[in-house]
C-alpha positions as a printed NumPy array, in Angstrom:
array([[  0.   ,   0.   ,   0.   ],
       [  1.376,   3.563,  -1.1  ],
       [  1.318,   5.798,   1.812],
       [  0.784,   9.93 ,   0.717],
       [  1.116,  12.511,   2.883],
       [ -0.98 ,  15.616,   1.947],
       [ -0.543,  19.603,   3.216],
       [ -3.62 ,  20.858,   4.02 ],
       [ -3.19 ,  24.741,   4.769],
       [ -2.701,  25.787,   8.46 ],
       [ -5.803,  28.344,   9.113],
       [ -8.359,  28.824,  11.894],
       [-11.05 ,  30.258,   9.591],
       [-12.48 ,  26.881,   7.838],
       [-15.737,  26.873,  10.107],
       [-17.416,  28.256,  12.59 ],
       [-20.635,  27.001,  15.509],
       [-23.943,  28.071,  15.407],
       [-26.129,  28.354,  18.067],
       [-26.864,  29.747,  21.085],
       [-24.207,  31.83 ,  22.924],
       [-24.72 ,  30.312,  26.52 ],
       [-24.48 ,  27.081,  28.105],
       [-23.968,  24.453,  25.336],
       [-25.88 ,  25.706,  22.947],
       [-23.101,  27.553,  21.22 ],
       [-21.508,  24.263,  20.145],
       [-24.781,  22.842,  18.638],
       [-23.75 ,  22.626,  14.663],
       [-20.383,  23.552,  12.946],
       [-20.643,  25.324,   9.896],
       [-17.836,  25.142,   7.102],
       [-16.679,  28.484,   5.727],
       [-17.975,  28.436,   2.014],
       [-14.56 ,  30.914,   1.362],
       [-12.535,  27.866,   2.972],
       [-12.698,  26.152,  -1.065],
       [ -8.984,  25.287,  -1.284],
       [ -8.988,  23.752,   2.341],
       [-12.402,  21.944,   1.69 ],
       [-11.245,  21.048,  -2.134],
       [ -8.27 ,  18.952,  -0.201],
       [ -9.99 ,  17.314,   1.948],
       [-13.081,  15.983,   0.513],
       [-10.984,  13.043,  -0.985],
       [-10.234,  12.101,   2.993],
       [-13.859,  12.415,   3.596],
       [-14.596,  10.019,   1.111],
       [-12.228,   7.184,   2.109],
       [-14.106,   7.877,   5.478],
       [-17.372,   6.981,   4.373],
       [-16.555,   4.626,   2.081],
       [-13.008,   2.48 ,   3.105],
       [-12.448,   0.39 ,   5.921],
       [ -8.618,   1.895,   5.663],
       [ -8.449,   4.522,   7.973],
       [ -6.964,   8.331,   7.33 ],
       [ -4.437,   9.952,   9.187],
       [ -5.391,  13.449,  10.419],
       [ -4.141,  15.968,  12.95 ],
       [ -5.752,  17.629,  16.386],
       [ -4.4  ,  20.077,  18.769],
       [ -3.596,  16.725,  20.971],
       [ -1.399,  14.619,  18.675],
       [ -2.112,  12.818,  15.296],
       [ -5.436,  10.362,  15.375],
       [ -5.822,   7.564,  13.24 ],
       [ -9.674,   7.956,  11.621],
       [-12.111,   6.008,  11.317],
       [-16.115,   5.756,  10.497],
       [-17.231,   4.76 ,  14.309],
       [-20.309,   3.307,  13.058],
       [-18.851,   1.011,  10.656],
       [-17.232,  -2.118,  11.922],
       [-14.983,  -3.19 ,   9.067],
       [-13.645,   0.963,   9.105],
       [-13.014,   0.197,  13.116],
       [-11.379,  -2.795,  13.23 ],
       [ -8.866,  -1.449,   9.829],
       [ -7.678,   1.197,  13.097],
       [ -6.469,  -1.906,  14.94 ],
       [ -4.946,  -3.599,  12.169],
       [ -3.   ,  -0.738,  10.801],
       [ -1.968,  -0.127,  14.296],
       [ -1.009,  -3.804,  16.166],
       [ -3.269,  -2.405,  18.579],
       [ -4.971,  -5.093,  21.188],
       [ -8.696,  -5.332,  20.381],
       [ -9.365,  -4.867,  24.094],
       [ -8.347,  -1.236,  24.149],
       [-10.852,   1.342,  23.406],
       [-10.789,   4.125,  21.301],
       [-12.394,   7.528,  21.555],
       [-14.856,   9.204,  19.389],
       [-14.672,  12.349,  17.789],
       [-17.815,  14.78 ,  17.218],
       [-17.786,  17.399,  15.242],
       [-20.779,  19.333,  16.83 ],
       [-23.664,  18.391,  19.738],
       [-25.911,  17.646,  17.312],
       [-23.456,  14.876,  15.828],
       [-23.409,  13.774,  19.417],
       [-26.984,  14.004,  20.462],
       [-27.513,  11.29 ,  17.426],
       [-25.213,   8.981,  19.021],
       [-26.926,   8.728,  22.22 ],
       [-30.233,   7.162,  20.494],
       [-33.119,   8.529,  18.592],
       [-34.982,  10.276,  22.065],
       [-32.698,  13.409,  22.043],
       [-34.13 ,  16.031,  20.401],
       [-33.414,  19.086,  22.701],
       [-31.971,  21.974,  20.934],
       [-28.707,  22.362,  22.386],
       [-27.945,  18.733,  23.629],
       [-28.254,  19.525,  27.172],
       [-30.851,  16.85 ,  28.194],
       [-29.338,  13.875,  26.451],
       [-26.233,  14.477,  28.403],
       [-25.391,  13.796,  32.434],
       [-25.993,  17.052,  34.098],
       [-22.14 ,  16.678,  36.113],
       [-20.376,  17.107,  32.149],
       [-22.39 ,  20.381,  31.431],
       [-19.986,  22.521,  33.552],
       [-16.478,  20.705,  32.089],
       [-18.308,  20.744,  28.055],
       [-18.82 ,  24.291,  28.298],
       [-15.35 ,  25.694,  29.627],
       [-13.469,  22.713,  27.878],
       [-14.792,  22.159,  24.582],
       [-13.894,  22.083,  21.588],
       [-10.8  ,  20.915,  23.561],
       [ -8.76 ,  18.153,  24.815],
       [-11.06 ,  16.787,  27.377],
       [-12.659,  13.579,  26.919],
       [-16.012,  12.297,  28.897],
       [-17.552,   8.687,  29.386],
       [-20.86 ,   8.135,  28.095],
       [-23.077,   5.298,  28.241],
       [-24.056,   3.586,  25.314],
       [-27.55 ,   3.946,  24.685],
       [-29.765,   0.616,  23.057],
       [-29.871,   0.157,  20.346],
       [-26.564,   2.27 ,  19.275],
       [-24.947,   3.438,  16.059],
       [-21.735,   2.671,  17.082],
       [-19.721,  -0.546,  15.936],
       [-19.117,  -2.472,  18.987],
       [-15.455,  -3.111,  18.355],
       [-14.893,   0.925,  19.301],
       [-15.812,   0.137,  23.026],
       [-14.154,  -3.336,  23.558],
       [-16.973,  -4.733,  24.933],
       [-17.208,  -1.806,  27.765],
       [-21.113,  -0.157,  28.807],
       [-19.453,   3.339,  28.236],
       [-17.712,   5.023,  25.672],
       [-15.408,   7.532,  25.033],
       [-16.432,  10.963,  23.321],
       [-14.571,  14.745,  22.195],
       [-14.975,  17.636,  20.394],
       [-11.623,  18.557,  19.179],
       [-10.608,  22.09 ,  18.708],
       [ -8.652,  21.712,  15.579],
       [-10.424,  23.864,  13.122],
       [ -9.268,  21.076,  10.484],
       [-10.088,  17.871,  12.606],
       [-13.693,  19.463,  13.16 ],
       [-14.163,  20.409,   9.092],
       [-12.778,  16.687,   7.884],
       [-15.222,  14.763,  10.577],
       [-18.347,  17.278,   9.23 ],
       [-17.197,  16.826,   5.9  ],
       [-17.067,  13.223,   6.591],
       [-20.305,  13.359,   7.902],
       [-20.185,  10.229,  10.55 ],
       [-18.463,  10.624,  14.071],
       [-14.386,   9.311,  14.072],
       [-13.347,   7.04 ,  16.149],
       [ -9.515,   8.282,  16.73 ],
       [ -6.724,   6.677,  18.733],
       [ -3.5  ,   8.445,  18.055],
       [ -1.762,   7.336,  14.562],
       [  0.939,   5.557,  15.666],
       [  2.089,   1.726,  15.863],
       [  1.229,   0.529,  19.111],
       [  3.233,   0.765,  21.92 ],
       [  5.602,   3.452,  20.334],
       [  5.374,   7.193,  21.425],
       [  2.325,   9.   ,  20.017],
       [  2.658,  11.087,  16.77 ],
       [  2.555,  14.799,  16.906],
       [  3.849,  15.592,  13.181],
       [  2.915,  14.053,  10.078],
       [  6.262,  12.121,   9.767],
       [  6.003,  10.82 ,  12.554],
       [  2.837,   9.159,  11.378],
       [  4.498,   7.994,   8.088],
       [  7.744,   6.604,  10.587],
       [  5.812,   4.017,  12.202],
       [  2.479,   3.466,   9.47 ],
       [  3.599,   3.739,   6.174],
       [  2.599,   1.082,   3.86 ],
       [ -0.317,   0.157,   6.511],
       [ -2.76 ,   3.508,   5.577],
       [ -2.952,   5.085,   2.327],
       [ -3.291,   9.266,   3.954],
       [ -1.994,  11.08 ,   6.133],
       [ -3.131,  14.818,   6.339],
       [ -0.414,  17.265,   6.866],
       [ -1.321,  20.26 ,   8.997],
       [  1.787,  21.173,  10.676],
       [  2.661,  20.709,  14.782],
       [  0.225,  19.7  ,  17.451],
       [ -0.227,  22.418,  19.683],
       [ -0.754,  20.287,  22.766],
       [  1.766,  17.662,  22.249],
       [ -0.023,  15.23 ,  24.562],
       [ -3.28 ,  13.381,  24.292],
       [ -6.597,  14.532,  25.534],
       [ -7.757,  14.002,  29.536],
       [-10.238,  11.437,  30.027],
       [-12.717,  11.739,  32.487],
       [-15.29 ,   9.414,  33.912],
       [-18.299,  11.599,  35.744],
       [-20.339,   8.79 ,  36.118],
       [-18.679,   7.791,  39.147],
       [-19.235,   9.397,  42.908],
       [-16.526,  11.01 ,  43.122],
       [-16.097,  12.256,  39.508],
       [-12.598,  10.675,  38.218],
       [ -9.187,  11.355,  35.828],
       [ -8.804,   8.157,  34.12 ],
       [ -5.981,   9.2  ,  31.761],
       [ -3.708,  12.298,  32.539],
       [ -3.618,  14.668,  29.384],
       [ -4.384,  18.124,  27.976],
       [ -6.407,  19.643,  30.919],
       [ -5.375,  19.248,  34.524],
       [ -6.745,  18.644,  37.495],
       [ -6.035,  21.553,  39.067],
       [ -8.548,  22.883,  35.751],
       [-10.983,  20.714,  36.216],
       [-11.829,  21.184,  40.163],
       [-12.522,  25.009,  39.006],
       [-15.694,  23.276,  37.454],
       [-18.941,  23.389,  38.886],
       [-19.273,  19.742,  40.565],
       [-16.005,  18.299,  39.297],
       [-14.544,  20.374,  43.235],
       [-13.338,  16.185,  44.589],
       [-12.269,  14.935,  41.26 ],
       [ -9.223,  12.207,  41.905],
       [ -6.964,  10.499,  39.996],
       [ -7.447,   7.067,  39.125],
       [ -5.347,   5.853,  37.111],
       [ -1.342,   4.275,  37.146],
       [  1.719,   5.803,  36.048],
       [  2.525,   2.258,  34.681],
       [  0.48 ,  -0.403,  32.233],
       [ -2.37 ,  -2.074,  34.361],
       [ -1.713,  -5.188,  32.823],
       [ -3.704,  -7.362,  35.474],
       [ -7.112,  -5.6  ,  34.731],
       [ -9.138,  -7.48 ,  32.321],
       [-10.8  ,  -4.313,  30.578],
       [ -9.212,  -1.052,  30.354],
       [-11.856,   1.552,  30.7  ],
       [-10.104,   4.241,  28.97 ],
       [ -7.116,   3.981,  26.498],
       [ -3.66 ,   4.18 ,  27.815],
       [ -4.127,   2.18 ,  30.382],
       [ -3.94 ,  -1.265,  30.118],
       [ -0.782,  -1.505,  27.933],
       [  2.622,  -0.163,  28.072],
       [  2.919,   3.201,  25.753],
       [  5.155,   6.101,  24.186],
       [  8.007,   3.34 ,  24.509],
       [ 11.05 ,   4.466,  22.022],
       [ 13.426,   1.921,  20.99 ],
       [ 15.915,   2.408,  23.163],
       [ 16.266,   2.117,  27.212],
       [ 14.94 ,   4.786,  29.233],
       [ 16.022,   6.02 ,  32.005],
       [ 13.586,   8.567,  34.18 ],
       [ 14.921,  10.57 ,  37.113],
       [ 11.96 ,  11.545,  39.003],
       [ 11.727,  15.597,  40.508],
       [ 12.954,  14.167,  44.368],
       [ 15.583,  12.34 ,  43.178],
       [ 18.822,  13.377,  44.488],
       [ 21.397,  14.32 ,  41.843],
       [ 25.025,  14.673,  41.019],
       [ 27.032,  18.371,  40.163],
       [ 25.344,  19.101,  37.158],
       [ 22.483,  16.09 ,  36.518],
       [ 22.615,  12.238,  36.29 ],
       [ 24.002,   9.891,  39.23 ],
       [ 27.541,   9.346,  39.454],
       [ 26.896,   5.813,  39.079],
       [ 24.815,   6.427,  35.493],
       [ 27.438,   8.557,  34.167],
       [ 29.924,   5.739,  34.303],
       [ 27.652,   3.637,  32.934],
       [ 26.903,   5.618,  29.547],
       [ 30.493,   6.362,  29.045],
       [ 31.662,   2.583,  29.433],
       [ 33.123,   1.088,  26.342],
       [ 31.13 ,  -1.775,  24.903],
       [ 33.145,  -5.384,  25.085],
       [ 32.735,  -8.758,  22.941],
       [ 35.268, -11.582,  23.479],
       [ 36.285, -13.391,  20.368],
       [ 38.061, -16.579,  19.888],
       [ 41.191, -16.891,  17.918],
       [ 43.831, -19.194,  17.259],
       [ 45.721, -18.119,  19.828],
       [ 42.843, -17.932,  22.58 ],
       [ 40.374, -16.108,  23.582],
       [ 40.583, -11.817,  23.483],
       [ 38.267,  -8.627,  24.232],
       [ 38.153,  -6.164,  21.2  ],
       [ 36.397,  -2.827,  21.79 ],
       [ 32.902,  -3.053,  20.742],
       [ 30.924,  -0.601,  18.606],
       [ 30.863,   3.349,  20.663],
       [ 27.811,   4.056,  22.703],
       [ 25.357,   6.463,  21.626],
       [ 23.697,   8.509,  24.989],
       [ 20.851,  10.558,  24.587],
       [ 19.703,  13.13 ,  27.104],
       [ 16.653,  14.503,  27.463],
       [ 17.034,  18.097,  29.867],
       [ 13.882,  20.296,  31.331],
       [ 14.308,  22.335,  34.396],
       [ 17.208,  20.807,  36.285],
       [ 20.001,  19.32 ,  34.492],
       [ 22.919,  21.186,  32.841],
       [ 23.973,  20.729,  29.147],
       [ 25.474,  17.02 ,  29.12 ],
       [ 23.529,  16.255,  32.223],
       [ 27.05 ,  15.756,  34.256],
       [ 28.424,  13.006,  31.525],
       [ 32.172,  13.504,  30.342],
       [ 31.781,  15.665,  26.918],
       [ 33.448,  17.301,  24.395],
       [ 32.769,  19.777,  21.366],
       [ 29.057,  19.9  ,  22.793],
       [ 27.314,  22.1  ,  19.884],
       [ 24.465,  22.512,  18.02 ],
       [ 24.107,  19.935,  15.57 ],
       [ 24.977,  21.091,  11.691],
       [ 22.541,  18.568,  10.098],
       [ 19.059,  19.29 ,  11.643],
       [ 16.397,  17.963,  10.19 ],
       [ 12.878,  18.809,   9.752],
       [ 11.53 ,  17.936,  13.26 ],
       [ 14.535,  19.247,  15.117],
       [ 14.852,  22.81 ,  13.191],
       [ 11.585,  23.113,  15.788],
       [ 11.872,  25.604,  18.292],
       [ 11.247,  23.106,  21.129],
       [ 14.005,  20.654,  19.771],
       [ 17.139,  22.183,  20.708],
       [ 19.67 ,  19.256,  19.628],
       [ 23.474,  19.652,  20.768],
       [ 25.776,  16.531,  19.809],
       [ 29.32 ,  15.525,  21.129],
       [ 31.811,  13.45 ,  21.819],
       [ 31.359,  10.996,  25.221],
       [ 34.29 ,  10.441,  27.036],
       [ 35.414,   7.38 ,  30.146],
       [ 36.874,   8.409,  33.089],
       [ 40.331,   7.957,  31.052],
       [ 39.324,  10.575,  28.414],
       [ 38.909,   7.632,  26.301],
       [ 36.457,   8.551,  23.205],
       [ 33.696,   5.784,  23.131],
       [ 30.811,   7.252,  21.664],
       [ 28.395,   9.967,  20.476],
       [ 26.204,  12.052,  22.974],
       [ 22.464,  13.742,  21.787],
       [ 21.614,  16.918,  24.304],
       [ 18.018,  17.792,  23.355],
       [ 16.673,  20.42 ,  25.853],
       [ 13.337,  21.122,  26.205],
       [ 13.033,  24.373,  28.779],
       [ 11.376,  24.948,  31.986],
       [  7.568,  25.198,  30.576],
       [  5.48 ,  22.32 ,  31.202],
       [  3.541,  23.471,  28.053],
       [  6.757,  23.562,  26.35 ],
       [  7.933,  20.074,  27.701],
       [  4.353,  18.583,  26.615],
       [  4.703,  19.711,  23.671],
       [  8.582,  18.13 ,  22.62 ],
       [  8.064,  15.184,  24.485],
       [  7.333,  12.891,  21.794],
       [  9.136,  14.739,  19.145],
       [ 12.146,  14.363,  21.478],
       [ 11.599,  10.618,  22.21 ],
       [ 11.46 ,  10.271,  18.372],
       [ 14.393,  12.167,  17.32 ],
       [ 16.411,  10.495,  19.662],
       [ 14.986,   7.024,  18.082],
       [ 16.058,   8.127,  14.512],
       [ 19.757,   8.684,  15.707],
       [ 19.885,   4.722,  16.842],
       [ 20.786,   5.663,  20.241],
       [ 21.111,   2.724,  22.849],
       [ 20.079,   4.388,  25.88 ],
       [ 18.284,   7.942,  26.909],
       [ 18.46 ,  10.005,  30.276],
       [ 15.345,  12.072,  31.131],
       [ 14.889,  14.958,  33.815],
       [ 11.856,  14.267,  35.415],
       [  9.418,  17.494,  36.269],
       [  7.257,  17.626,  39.434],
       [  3.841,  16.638,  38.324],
       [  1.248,  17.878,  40.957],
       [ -1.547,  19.545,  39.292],
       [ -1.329,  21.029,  35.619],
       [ -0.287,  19.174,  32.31 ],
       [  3.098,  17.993,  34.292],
       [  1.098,  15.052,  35.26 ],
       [  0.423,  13.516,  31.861],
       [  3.933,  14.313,  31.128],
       [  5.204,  12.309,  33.59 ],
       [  2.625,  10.122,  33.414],
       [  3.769,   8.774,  29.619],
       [  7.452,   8.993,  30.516],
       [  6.992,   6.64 ,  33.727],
       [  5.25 ,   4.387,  31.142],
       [  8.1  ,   4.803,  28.699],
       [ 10.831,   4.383,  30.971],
       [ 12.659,   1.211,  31.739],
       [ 14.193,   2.446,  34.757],
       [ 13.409,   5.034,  37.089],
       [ 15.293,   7.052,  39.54 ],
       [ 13.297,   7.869,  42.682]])
C-alpha cells in the first residue's frame, strides 16, 4: 500500500458554531466556511475514504495525530487496529464534530436543541469551559446504538470529544459520521505529533496522512469518567486537574489511574491504560523531581555507565581476546534541572549542523558531542536535546524528542523528570513513567 502525505493549509477560519451563545448551545452545529474552497477542495478526498473504506486516514488535532475512522462502521473500526497492532481490548475515543453529531449517538430520544438533556448534568460545567478541547467524557451507550461495537471493547461506556482543531472538526463534518480516533501511531511506540512521525511508524499500513503542521498540545486529551461518585481522571492529558476542580461539581475529582500499564485488569476503561505506551526503541532512564542528583544532573553511578566502552570476546587461534565493541550512543533529554550534558564527560558539545525537519523546531534544541570514560577515552556519540522549563513547552517536545532520539539509533536515553502535581506535568510524567525502563526515585 502507497502511503501519501498531503498539506492541508494551516488556518483557523475553515468553520465556525452556530447556536446559542450560553451554556452548550453555542456548540450545537459547525458550519464550514464556504470561502474555505482550497482547504475543503483537499480534503473531501479524505472524507470520502471515510465513508466509504475500511482503511483509515491519518489526520491531525491540537492533541497529537489520530488515526480515523467511520465509528459506526465495523470493518472501518477494526482497519484502526490492524493498521496499528493495537490489542482489540483497548478502546478508542470518538470524535464529534458538533452536539448535534453527538446528540444522534446517544439514540433517537434526544431532540433538545442544544444537547443539554441527552447528556449527564455533572459534564455540562467541564463541556462548556473545555470544549472544543482536549477533554474527553464517558458516556453510556444507549440501546440500540450506532456505534460498531469493536470501538468500546466490549465496555457499557464510551469515550467521546470535540476537538478544537479547526481542520479535525471540518474533515469529521465533511465526513459526515463521528471518528473514532486513537493516536496514529504503531502501538506501543510514542504518540505522533507531526505528520512524519505518522508515516515513521504506518507507512505502507494507511494510504493518507493529512499534513497540517505541529500539534499544539503535544499530549493526548484528559479522560474523564463523571459517572462515578466522586467524579474521576482516568488518563492524565491536555487539561489538569487543578482545571478541572474550578468546574462546577467536578470540586473532589481524583486520579485514578497508574503511572505504569495495568496489565492485570481485564478491561481497560479508557485507552492508555492497560498496555505499556510512548516506549522508544531504546532504554529509558527517568529521574523523578525528588531524586537526588550529582554536580550538574545524572548519578555518578549512570554517568559511568553511559560512558563505558562496549566489550565482545572473540576466539582466535591463539585464545580467547576482548576487542572494543561498537561506541555508545547517549541521549539526554534536559527540562528544568540538568545542565547541558547532564554531568556526563563531553566534548565539542554544539548545536548539531545537520538538523532535520523535526529538530529545526523551536522546542528541539539538539546539541551533539563526543562521550568520554573516566580515562578521556572517546567511546561514543552524545544527543543533548533540551526542552526548557515550561510544562507546556515540555508537553509539547516530548514525543518529538523521544522520536528524534529514536532516529539517531541511540542505545540508551536520560530524562529529567518534572514535578507533576496539578497542571499538564502530570500527563507528562505520566507517559514517561510508562516509557521508561528504569526510574530514579
Amino acid at each position: 500500500m502507497n502511503t501519501r502525505i498531503v498539506t492541508v493549509p494551516r488556518r483557523g477560519d475553515l468553520g465556525y458554531f452556530d447556536g446559542t451563545e450560553n451554556s452548550l448551545g453555542r456548540l450545537r452545529r459547525w458550519h464550514i466556511r464556504p470561502e474555505a474552497q482550497d482547504v475543503i477542495a483537499i480534503l473531501q478526498p479524505a472524507a470520502e475514504c471515510l465513508r466509504t473504506k475500511d482503511t483509515p486516514v491519518a489526520f491531525p488535532t491540537e492533541t497529537v495525530y489520530g488515526l480515523g475512522a467511520d465509528a459506526t462502521r465495523s470493518g472501518s473500526v477494526r482497519g484502526i487496529y490492524s493498521a496499528k497492532g493495537r490489542p482489540s481490548d483497548n478502546p478508542l475515543i470518538v470524535h464529534v464534530a458538533d452536539l448535534d453529531m453527538l446528540r444522534h449517538l446517544l439514540g433517537p430520544d434526544n431532540h433538545d436543541d442544544d444537547g443539554e438533556n441527552c447528556i449527564p448534568a455533572r459534564y455540562l460545567s467541564v463541556i462548556e469551559k473545555f470544549w472544543p478541547g482536549p477533554l474527553t467524557i464517558l458516556l453510556p451507550i444507549p440501546e440500540p446504538s450506532p456505534l460498531a461495537p469493536e470501538v468500546t471493547a466490549g465496555l457499557r461506556t464510551f469515550g467521546v470529544r470535540m476537538p478544537s482543531s479547526a481542520l479535525a472538526l471540518t474533515l469529521i463534518k465533511l465526513a459526515g459520521v463521528p471518528l473514532a480516533a486513537p493516536s496514529a501511531n504503531a502501538s506501543t511506540k510514542p504518540s505522533p505529533t507531526s505528520a512524519q512521525h505518522v508515516k515513521d511508524d504506518l507507512e505502507g499500513r494507511i494510504e493518507l496522512i493529512l499534513d497540517g503542521g505541529a500539534c499544539d498540545v503535544g499530549v493526548e486529551s484528559t479522560v474523564v469518567d463523571g459517572l462515578n461518585e466522586p467524579p474521576v481522571v482516568l488518563r492524565p492529558g491536555g487539561i489538569s486537574l487543578e482545571e478541572l476542580r474550578g468546574c462546577r461539581g467536578w470540586e473532589n475529582v481524583v486520579k485514578a489511574y497508574k503511572d505504569q500499564s495495568e496489565e492485570g485488569q481485564t478491561a481497560p476503561r479508557a485507552p492508555g491504560m492497560k498496555y505499556k505506551h510512548y516506549s522508544p526503541r531504546a532504554r529509558v532512564v527517568l529521574y523523578e523531581s525528588k531524586c537526588m542528583l550529582g554536580q550538574d544532573g545524572l548519578v555518578a553511578a549512570d554517568a559511568d555507565a553511559a560512558a563505558a566502552a562496549a566489550t565482545t570476546t572473540s576466539v582466535n587461534g591463539d585464545g580467547p581476546s576482548t576487542n572494543v565493541g561498537l561506541p555508545k550512543r547517549v541521549g539526554v533529554i534536559r527540562t528544568r534541572r540538568w545542565k547541558p550534558a547532564a554531568g556526563l564527560r563531553c566534548d565539542d558539545l554544539r548545536v548539531t549542523e545537520n538538523q532535520d525537519e523535526e529538530v529545526a523546531e523551536p522546542l528541539l534544541r539538539l546539541h551533539t558531542g563526543r562521550l568520554r570514560n573516566r580515562e578521556g577515552d572517546d567511546v561514543g556519540e552524545l544527543f543533548d536535546l533540551d526542552l526548557g522549563e515550561d510544562a507546556k513547552g515540555i508537553a509539547q517536545g516530548l514525543f518529538s524528542a523521544l522520536r528524534a532520539l529514536d532516529r539517531r539509533q541511540v542505545d540508551i536515553i536520560f530524562v529529567d523528570g518534572i514535578d507533576d502535581e496539578l497542571d499538564i506535568a502530570a500527563a507528562v510524567m505520566n507517559r514517561l513513567r510508562k516509557a521508561a525502563s528504569d526510574i530514579r526515585a
